[in-house]
N, C-alpha and C positions, 0 to 999 in steps of 0.2 A: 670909491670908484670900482673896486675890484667886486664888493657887494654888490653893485648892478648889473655886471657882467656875468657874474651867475647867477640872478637872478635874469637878466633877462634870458640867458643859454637853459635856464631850467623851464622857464615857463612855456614855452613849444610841447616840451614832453610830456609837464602835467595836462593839458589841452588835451594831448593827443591821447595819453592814458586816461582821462577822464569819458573821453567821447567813442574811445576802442570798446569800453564797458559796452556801447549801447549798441545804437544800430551798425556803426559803419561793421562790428565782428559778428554781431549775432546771428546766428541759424535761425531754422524754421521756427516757428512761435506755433503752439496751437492756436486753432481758428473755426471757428462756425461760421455757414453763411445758412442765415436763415431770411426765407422770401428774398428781398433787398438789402436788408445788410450782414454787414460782414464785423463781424467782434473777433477779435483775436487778444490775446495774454503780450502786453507790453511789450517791449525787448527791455526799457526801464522804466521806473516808476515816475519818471516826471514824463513822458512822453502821457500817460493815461489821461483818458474824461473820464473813468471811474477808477476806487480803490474798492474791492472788497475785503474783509477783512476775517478771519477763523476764529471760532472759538470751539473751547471744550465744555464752556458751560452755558445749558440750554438759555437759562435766563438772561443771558448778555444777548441771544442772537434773536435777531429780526428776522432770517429765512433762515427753515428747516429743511437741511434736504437730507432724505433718505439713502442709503446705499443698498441698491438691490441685487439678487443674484440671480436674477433672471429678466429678460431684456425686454418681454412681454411684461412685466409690470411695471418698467422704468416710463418714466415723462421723457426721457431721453435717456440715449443710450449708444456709447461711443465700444467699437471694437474693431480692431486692426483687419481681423479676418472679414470684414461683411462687406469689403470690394465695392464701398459707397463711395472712396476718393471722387470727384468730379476732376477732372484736370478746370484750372482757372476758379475753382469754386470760392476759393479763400482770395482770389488775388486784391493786393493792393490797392485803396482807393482811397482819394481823399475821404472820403465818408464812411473810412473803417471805424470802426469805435472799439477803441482799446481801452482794456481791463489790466489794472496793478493788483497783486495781490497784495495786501500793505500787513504790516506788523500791528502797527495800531491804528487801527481805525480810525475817522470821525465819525460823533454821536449821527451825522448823518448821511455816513456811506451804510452798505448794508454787510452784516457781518453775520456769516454761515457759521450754523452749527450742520457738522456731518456727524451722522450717526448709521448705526445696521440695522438697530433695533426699530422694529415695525411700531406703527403711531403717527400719531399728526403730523405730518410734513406738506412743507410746501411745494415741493419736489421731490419725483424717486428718480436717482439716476442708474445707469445700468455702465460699468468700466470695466473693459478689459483690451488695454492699450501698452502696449510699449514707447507710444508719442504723448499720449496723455495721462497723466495724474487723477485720481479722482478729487481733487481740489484742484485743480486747473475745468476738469469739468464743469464741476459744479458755478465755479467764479464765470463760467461763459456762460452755461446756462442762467444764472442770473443777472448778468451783463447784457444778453440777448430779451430776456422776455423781462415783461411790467406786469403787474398784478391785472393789471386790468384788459391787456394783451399778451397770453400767457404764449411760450413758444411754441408751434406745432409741428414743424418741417425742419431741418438742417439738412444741410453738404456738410462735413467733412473734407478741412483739406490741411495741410502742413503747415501755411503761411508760408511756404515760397511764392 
């Protein structure tokens, strides 16, 4: 008896420590809205429609994306100073579509090689962020665009 007693006085806290992880604590998320929708970075991994996944070797990845250092030859290009925030840009909708970055991949999510070195890529991106990562960019930029509809426009916003 005494065992179901702290078990049940425990299980409230795991609950609550489990679900504090996610949304109810989490801050801004970065987030793209491009045209209609809106892709923003998880607040956890099971909330995602997509995982992307990193690698360091070229052979494992399905997209290539570039790291560029200059903003004029990026496919996209995120920087704090260029006063593109929209207010409402990023906002909440049911038909946001969030992106996980996952540790391991499956063979059929798509898994980013980032590189600096010039060469075939499928993307060049251009980062210079204190809100984003250039792997948080890169997982949105291809969270947002399909090969077959590559991305051409973002907003930038926080995910507030």
């Amino acid at each position: 008896m005494l065992g179901f007693r702290v078990l049940a006085s425990t299980a409230p806290l795991l609950m609550l420590g489990l679900f504090a992880h996610s949304e109810l604590i989490a801050g801004p998320q970065p987030c793209i809205a491009a045209g209609d929708q809106i892709v923003r970075i998880a607040p956890s991994a099971w909330m995602a429609q997509l995982h992307v996944g990193f690698t360091d070797d070229p052979a494992r990845a399905n997209v290539r994306v570039q790291i560029v250092d200059d903003p004029d030859a990026a496919d996209f290009a995120v920087s704090d100073d260029s006063g593109s925030d929209e207010a409402g840009a990023c906002a909440a909708t049911p038909d946001s579509r969030l992106i996980a970055i996952a540790a391991h991949p499956s063979a059929a999510e798509p898994v980013i090689y980032l590189t600096r070195e010039s060469g075939a890529a499928d993307y060049r991106i251009y980062v210079r962020s204190s809100r984003f990562t250039e792997r948080e960019a890169a997982a949105l930029l291809v969270g947002a665009s399909t090969r077959a509809m590559p991305i051409s426009t973002a907003a930038l916003g926080n995910g507030s």
